[in-house]
N, C-alpha and C positions, 0 to 999 in steps of 0.2 A: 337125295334120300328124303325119306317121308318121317317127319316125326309124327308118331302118335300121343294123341290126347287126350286126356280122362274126361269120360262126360260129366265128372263128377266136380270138376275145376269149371265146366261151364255153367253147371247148375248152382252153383256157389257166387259167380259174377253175376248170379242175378236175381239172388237174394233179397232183391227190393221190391218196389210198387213197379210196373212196368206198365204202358198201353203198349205194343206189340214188341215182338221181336220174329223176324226170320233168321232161321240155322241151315245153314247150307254144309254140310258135312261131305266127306269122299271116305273111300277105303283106300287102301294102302295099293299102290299098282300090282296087278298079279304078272305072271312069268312074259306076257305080251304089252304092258305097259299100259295095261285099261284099269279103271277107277269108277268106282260104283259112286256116283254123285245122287245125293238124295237133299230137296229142299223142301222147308216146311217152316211154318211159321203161326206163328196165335196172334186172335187181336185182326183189327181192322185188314181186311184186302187191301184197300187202297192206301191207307197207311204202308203197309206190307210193302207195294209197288212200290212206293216213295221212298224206303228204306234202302230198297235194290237197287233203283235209279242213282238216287247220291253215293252208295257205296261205287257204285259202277265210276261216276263223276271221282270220287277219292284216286281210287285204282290209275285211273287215267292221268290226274293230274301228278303224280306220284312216279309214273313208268314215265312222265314227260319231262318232267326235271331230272331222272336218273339220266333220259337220252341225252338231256341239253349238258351233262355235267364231262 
């Protein structure tokens, strides 16, 4: 099940001085199990890239030690 989240709790984590961020959001699945995926981000492109790249690296290392557990 999909929890949703107020964009108003995301706008508040970031409440400080930032050089980029990318938000990668979805919507809720509809009756066939499809999700509206929408990415966007502010601040440097290749910063941007960089941020995806390691989150990607995160994800990985993460689903690797879940397998090896």
């Amino acid at each position: 099940m999909c929890k949703t989240i107020k964009v108003t709790k995301l706008k508040k984590a970031m409440d400080k001085e930032i050089a980029c961020y990318v938000l990668i959001t979805c919507s809720p699945p509809n009756g066939e199990g499809k999700m509206d995926v929408e990415l966007s981000y502010e601040g440097d492109e290749t910063l941007a890239a960089f941020l995806v790249e390691n989150a990607v690296q995160v994800f990985d290392r993460k689903t690797s030690q879940r397998e090896s557990q």
